[in-house]
C-alpha angles and dihedrals in degrees: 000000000000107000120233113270114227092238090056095044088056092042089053083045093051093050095036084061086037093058087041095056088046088053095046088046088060097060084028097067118046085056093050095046083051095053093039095047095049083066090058135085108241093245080062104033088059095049090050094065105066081071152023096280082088092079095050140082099240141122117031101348124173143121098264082115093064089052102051090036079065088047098057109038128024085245093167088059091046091059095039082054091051103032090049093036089050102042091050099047087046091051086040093042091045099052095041097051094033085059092037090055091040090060095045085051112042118020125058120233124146118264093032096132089047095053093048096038084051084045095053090040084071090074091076100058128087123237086225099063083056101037095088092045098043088051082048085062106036090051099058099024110109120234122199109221144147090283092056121249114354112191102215147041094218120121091008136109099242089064101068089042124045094052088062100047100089121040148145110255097050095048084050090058093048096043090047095048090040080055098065095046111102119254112222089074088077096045096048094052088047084053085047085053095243117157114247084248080053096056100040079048111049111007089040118025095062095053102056090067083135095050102044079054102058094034086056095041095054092040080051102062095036098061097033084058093049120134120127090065097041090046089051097050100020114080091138108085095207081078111035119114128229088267097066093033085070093083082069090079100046094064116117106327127019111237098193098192100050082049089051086047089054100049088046087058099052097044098057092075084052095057080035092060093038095053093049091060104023085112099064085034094061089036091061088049091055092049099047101048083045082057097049 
């Protein structure tokens, strides 16, 4: 076999970064042309946009769209509402679904395969054939709280948050990686005489850094980008989250800056989030593509 030549090995090298600049540009770009175009007045900000001036930082730039983008809209509650929704229902969602696939894996009670295979048969249906029922249920269901008995789940927190703690897709990625793991761990700690709390807690838990990544990641997505059912159970603006808070720029007229400068707002807690994990998550990535 013809060894590499030095010339074509730089020449695979040069078009292996150029592909991967290419690639980078694609997901680059949309969120710089967002940024950029939130400086900008909307005269300029649509003129912009026939050429290449819309990924740069030229013309009247400046951050007047931020300010009228407060004004307009209470932004800082929106992204309470999202951030606190959406880090409870992902700790909540974590821990549920973490206990619910250690069970399925690891201790032996009958039904267990119907009761996974009925869990992963929630993936196929969608949250819109359900919407309707599931209001039915939250508006008349009680809650015990400081305040006494409240008769509804309507306009409250809980609401957008208890019906997304537990799902299929995040129990399927628990119950596949606990899958992988040896063992003998687990029978060795029951010889040791560890609980099986002990055991989830302490033997397992610290080894699914990867899964609990990409689980939270992807929780993470889904409920920060709510807005069918928040916009169903929500009318009170004090807990709406930045979703819905996003009709408040298409009144009247449509000021497209402020509405670039408030995406760019929201979006900053989601590469937040992301930057915080993106080493489990590429971790995961590495393992599971080890396992296959």
């Amino acid at each position: 076999m013809a060894a590499i030549s030095p010339d074509n090995r730089g020449l695979r090298l040069f078009v292996r970064y150029l592909v991967l600049v290419l690639v980078a540009l694609i997901f680059v770009l949309p969120l710089l042309f967002m940024v950029m175009s939130s400086l900008k007045p909307d005269q300029q900000l649509l003129a912009d946009t026939s050429s290449f001036r819309a990924f740069l930082p030229v013309g009247d730039v400046g951050l007047t769209n931020y300010v009228e983008a407060f004004e307009r809209a209470p932004v800082r509650l929106f992204v309470f509402n999202s951030v606190l929704v959406t880090g409870v229902t992902v700790a909540l969602s974590l821990a549920v679904c973490s206990l619910a696939a250690f069970s399925f894996v690891f201790l032996q009670w009958r039904g267990r395969e119907l009761v996974l295979s009925i869990i992963l048969a929630t993936l196929i249906v969608p949250f819109e054939t359900i919407a309707i029922p599931l209001l039915l249920i939250v508006s008349k269901l009680p809650w015990i709280g400081l305040d006494g008995i409240e008769w509804t789940w309507l306009n409250t927190y809980r609401v957008q948050i208890i019906p997304w703690i537990a799902d299929g897709l995040t129990v399927f990625l628990f119950v596949q990686y606990f899958k992988d793991l040896p063992g003998e761990l687990v029978e060795a700690s029951r010889v040791e005489g560890a609980s099986w709390f002990q055991i989830y807690w302490r033997v397992i838990l610290p080894l699914s850094g990867p899964v609990v990544a990409t689980a939270a990641i992807l929780k993470f997505l889904v409920m920060y980008n709510q807005y069918l059912w928040p916009l169903i159970v929500v009318q009170q603006e004090q807990y709406r989250p930045v979703m819905v808070g996003l009709q408040y720029f298409f009144q009247l007229n449509v000021a497209w800056g402020e509405v670039m400068a408030y995406l760019t707002l929201i979006t900053l807690p989601v590469l937040a989030f992301y930057l915080v994990l993106q080493r489990a998550f590429i971790a995961s990535i590495a393992s599971t593509g080890v396992k296959g």
